[in-house]
C-alpha positions as CSV (number, residue, x, y, z in Angstrom):
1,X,-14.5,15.4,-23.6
2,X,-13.6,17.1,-20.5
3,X,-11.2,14.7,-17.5
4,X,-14.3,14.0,-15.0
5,X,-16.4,12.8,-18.5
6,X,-13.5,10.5,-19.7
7,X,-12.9,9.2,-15.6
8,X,-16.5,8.5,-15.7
9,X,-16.9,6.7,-18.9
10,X,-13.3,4.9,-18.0
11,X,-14.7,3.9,-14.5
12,X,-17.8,2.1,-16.1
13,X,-16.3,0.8,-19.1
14,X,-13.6,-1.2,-16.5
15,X,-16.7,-2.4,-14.3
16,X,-18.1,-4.6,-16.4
17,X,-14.7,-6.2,-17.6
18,X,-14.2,-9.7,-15.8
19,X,-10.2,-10.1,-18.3
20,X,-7.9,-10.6,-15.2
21,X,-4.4,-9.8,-17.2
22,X,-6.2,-7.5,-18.4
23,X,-7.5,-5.5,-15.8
24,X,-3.8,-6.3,-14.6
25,X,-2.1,-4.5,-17.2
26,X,-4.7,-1.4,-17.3
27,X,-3.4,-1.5,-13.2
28,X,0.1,-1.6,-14.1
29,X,-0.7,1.7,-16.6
30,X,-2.3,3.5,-14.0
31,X,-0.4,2.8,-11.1
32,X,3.1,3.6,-13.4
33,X,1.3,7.5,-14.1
34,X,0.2,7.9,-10.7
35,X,3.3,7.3,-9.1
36,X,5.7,8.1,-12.6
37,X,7.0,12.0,-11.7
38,X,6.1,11.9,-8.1
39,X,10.0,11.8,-7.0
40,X,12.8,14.3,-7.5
41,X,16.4,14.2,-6.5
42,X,17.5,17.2,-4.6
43,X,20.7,19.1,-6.2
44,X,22.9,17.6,-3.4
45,X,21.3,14.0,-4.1
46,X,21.9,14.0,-7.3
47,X,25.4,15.4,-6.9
48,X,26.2,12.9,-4.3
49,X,25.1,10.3,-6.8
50,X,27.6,11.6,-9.7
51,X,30.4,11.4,-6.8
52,X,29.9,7.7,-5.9
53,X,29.0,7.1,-10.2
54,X,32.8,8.1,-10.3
55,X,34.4,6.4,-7.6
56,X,32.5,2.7,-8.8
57,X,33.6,3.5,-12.6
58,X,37.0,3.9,-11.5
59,X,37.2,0.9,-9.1
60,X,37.4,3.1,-6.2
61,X,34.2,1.4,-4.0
62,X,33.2,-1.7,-3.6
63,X,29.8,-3.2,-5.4
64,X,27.8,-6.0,-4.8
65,X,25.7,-8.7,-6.6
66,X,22.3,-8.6,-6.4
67,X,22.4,-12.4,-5.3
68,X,24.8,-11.4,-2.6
69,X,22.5,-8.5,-1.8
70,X,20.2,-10.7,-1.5
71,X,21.7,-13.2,0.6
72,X,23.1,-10.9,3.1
73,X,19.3,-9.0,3.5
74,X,17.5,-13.0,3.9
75,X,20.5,-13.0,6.6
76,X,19.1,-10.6,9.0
């Protein structure tokens, strides 16, 4: 079965489905693939990552909660 004859047969199989958490979770599958590979780090960004990695495993930065995160972005 070629990829337009499965989108096809996919596309009317899903019309006639009235499951909400279903149709939810089928969403959740497709949204994860379309969006899934669609960002990659640059060499620098990923180097600049390793850098700060180090510096919070050895106590060298300051980290945050996500409550105070939080609290400080309901702030502004």
């Amino acid at each position: 079965m070629t990829s337009a004859t499965l989108k096809k047969n996919i596309t009317a199989i899903v019309a006639n489905i009235n499951d909400k958490s279903f149709l939810e979770a089928v969403f959740t599958i497709i949204n994860t693939k379309l969006y899934d590979d669609s960002y990659t780090l640059t060499i620098e960004q990923k180097k600049e990552l390793d850098k700060r990695k180090g510096k919070h495993l050895k106590g060298e930065s300051k980290s945050y909660a996500w409550s105070e995160v939080k609290k400080a972005a309901l702030k502004k």
